[in-house]
C-alpha positions in Angstrom: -0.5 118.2 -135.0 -4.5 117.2 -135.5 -7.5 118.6 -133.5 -10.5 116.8 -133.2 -13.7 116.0 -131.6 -13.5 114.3 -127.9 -14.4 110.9 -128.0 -17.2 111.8 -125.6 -18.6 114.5 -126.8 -22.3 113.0 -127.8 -22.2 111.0 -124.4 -21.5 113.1 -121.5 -22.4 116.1 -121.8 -19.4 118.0 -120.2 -18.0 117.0 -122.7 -20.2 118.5 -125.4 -17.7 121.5 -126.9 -14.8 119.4 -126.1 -11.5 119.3 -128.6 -8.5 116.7 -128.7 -5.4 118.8 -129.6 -2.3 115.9 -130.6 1.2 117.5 -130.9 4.5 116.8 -130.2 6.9 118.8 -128.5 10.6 120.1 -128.6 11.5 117.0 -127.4 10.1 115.0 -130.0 7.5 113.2 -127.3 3.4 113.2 -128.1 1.6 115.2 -126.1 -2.3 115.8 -125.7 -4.3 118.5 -124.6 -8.3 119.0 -124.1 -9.3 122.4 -124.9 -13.0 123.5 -124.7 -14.8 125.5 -127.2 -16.0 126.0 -131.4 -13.3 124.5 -133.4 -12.1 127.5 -134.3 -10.9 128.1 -130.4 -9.4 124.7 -130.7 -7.5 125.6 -133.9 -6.1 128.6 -132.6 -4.6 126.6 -129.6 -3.1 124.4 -131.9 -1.2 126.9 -133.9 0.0 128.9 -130.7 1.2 125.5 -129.5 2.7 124.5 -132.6 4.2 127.8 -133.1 5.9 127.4 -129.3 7.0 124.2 -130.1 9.0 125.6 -133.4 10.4 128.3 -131.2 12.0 126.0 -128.7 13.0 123.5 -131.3 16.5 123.5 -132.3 16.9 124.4 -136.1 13.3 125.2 -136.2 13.4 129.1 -137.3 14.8 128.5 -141.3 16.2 131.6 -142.8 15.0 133.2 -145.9 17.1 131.1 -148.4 16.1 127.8 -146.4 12.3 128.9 -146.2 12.2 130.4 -150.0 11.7 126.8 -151.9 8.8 125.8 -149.8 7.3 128.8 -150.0 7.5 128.7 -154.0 6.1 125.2 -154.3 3.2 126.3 -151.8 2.4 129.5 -154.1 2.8 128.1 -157.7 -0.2 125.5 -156.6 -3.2 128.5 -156.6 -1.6 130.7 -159.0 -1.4 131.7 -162.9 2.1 130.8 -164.9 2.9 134.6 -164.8 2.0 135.0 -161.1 4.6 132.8 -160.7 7.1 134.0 -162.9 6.6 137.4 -161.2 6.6 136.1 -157.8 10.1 134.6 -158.5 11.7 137.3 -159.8 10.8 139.1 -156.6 12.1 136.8 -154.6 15.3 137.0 -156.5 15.7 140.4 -155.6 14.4 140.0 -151.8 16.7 137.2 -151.2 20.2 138.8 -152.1 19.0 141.2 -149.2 17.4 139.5 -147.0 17.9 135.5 -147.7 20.8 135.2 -144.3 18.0 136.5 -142.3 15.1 134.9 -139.9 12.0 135.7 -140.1 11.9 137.2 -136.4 14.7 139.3 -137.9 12.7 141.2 -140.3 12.5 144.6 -138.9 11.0 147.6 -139.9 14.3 149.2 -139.5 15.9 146.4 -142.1 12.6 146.9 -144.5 13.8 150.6 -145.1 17.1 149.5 -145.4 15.8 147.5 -148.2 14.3 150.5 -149.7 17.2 152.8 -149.5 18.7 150.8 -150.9 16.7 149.4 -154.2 16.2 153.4 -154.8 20.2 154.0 -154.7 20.2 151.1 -157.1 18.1 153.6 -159.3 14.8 151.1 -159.1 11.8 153.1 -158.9 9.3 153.0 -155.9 6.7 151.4 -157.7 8.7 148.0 -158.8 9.9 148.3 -154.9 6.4 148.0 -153.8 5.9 145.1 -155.8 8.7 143.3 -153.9 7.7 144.2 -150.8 4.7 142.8 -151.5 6.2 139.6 -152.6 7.8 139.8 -149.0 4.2 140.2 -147.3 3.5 137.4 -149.1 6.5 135.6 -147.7 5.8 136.5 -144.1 2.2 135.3 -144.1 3.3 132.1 -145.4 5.7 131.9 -142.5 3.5 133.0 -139.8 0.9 130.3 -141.0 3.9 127.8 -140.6 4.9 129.1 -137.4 7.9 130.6 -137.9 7.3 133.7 -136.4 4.8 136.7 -135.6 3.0 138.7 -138.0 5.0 140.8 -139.7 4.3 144.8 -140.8 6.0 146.0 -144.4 5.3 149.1 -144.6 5.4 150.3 -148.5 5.5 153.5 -150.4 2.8 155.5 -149.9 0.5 155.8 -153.2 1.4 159.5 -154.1 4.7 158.2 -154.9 3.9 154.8 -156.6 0.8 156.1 -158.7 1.2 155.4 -162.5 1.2 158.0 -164.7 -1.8 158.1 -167.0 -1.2 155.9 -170.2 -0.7 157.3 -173.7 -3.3 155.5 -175.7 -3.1 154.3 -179.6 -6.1 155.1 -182.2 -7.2 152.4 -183.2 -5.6 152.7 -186.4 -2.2 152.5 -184.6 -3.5 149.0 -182.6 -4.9 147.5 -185.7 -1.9 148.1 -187.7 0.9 147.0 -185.1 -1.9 143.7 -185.1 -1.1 142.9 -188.6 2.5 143.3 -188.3 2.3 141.0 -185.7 3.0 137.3 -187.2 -0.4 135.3 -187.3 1.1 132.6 -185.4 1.9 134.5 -182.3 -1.4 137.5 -183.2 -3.8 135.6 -180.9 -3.2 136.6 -177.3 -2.6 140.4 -178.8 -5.8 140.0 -180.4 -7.7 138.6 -177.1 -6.2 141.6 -175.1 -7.6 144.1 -177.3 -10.6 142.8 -179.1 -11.8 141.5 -175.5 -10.0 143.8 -172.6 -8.1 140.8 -171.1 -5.0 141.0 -168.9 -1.6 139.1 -170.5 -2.3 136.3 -168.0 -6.0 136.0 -168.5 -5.4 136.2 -172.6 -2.5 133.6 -171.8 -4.6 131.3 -169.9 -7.7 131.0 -172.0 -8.4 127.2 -173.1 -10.9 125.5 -175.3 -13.2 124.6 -172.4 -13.3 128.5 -171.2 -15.1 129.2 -175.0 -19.2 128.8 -174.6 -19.9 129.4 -178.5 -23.7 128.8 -177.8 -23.9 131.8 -175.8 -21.2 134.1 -177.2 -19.2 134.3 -174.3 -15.7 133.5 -172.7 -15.0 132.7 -169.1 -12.2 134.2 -168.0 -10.0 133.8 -164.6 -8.6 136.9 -163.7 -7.0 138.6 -160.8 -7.4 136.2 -157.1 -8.5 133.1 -159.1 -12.0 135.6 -159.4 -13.7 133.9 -162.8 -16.1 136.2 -165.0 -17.9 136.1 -168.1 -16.7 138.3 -171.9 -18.5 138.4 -175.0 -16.7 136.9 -177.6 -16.2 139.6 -179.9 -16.4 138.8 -183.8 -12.8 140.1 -184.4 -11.3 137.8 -181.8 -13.5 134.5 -183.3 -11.0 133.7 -185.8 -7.9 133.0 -183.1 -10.5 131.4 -180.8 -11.0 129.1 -183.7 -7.6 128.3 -184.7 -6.9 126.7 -181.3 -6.1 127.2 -177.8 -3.9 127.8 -175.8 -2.4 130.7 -177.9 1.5 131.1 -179.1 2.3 133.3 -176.2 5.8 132.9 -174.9 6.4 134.3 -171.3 7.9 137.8 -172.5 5.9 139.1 -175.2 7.7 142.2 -175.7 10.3 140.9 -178.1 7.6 140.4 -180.4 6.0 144.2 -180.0 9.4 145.9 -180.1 9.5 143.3 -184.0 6.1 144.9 -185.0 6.8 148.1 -184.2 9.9 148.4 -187.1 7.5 146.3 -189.0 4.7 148.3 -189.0 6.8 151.9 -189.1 5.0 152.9 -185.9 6.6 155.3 -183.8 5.6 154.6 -180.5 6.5 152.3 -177.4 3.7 149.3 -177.2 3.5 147.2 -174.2 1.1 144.3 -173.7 -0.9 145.9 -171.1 -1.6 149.0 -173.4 -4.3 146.6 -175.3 -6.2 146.4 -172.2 -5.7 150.2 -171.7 -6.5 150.7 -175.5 -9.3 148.4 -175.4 -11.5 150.8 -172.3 -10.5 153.6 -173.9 -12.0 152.6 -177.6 -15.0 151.3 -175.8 -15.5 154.4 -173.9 -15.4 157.1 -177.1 -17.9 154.6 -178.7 -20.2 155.2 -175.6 -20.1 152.0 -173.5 -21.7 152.6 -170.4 -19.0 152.4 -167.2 -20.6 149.6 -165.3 -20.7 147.5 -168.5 -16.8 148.4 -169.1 -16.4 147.4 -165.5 -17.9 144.2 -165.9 -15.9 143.0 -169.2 -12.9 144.5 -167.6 -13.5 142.7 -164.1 -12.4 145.9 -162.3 -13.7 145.2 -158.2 -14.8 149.1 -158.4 -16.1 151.8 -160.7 -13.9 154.0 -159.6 -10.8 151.9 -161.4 -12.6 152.1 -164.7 -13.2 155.8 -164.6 -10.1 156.4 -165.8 -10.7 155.1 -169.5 -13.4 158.2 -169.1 -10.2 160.4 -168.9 -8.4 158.6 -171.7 -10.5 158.8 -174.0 -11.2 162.5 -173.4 -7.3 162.9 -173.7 -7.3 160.5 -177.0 -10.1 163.1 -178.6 -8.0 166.5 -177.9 -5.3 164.8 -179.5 -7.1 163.9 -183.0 -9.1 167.6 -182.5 -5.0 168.9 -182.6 -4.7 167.1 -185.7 -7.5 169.5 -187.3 
């Protein structure tokens, strides 16, 4: 299908909001329609015709499992490595269940199906919402393509998803599990505390990204939403030795290693750098809106936790008295 201007419009003026809508029908025969309004208007009639055109066309309403590899090759173009990684692992899950289906055949009746039945499977609610949000994902994609409607998937509601508040390492504990870590492989760990980055952000940084005129980093983080971190002195040294770092795609092989290396008795996991990170920055009295900044959190109100941590990570070392 195409819409365009009416080969008129300039000349008579009648014709002066006028759209050319091309598409064919279930019958495989070109048809045209002149619509009149902003192209928007004339983009919306395309869609609801090409939509009405899938629904009467044999074959045209693809199940899950038919629908998944498109939809894959569509996300993987606009997203990070792990985004995609993630997003497939969902789908693994959401496609044993739902994959027979339609997409007309999503229910809200079938979605707590779903639920009941991840949570019998001992999965907790917060992982479930992370596939239903895969699904959401899914759905959009579909109704763009005219497979069906919009499509409601109702989650768990956040009193039953909300993570519990992190136990933060001194910095003693984070340097030392650091220089167990093989030098080879210390980079990323080094980015994600020395800096505050996310795995993926750490994971995607590339020589080009590194201004070391202005002592900064540019960093894409969370919707492709780019932002600018000092390059801390610590972190130099990695930065130097090359990029992109020696990160494989589960880096918690390589904690769990450290760990017995280091004789540290604690569970590390790579987004407790970040964590450790705000809440170092905070007891050393950064300000919030310049933790919120270098953390790339959308609202204050997400960085006021480190506040708490590092009130929590103070009681403990006044126990220790």
């Amino acid at each position: 299908m195409s819409v365009r201007p009416h080969k008129k419009r300039g000349i008579d003026p009648k014709f002066a909001d006028a759209w050319v809508v091309d598409f064919y029908d279930e019958t495989n025969v070109r048809r045209r329609v002149v619509c009149y309004g902003s192209e928007f208007d004339a983009r919306e009639i395309e869609r609801s015709m090409r939509i009405r055109t899938r629904r009467s066309a044999p074959g045209a309403f693809p199940t899950l499992n038919q629908a998944a590899p498109h939809f894959l090759d569509h996300y993987q173009t606009d997203h990070l490595r792990q985004g995609v990684e993630r997003m497939q692992w969902s789908m693994g899950h959401l496609l044993k269940f739902f994959g027979r289906y339609q997409f007309r055949s999503l229910t809200p009746m079938l979605i707590e199906q779903y639920k009941r039945e991840r949570l019998g499977q001992g999965v907790k609610p917060t992982t479930v919402n992370k596939e239903l949000a895969a699904l959401s994902s899914f759905s959009k994609w579909a109704h763009e393509q005219g497979y069906c409607e919009r499509i409601l998937i109702k989650r768990f509601p956040r009193k039953m998803t909300a993570a519990p508040i992190p136990d933060v390492p001194s910095r003693n504990e984070v340097v030392r599990l650091l220089r167990a870590i093989p030098r080879k492989k210390r980079g990323v760990f080094a980015a994600m505390y020395y800096c505050g980055l996310r795995v993926s952000e750490a994971a995607g940084l590339r020589d080009g990204h590194i201004k070391w005129s202005m002592g900064v980093m540019i960093v894409t983080g969370k919707g492709a939403k780019q932002r600018v971190v000092p390059l801390n002195r610590k972190v130099r040294p990695y930065l130097r030795s090359g990029l992109p770092f020696d990160a494989p795609g589960d880096l918690r092989p390589i904690l769990k290693w450290a760990e017995k290396r280091a004789g540290i008795d604690r569970h590390f996991y790579p987004h407790l750098f970040r964590h450790a990170f705000g809440t170092h920055m905070t007891q050393q009295g950064a300000s919030l809106r310049a933790l919120q900044l270098i953390l790339g959190h959308s609202s204050s109100h997400i960085t006021e936790i480190y506040t708490t941590l590092a009130a929590e990570a103070l009681s403990r070392e006044m126990d220790k008295f």
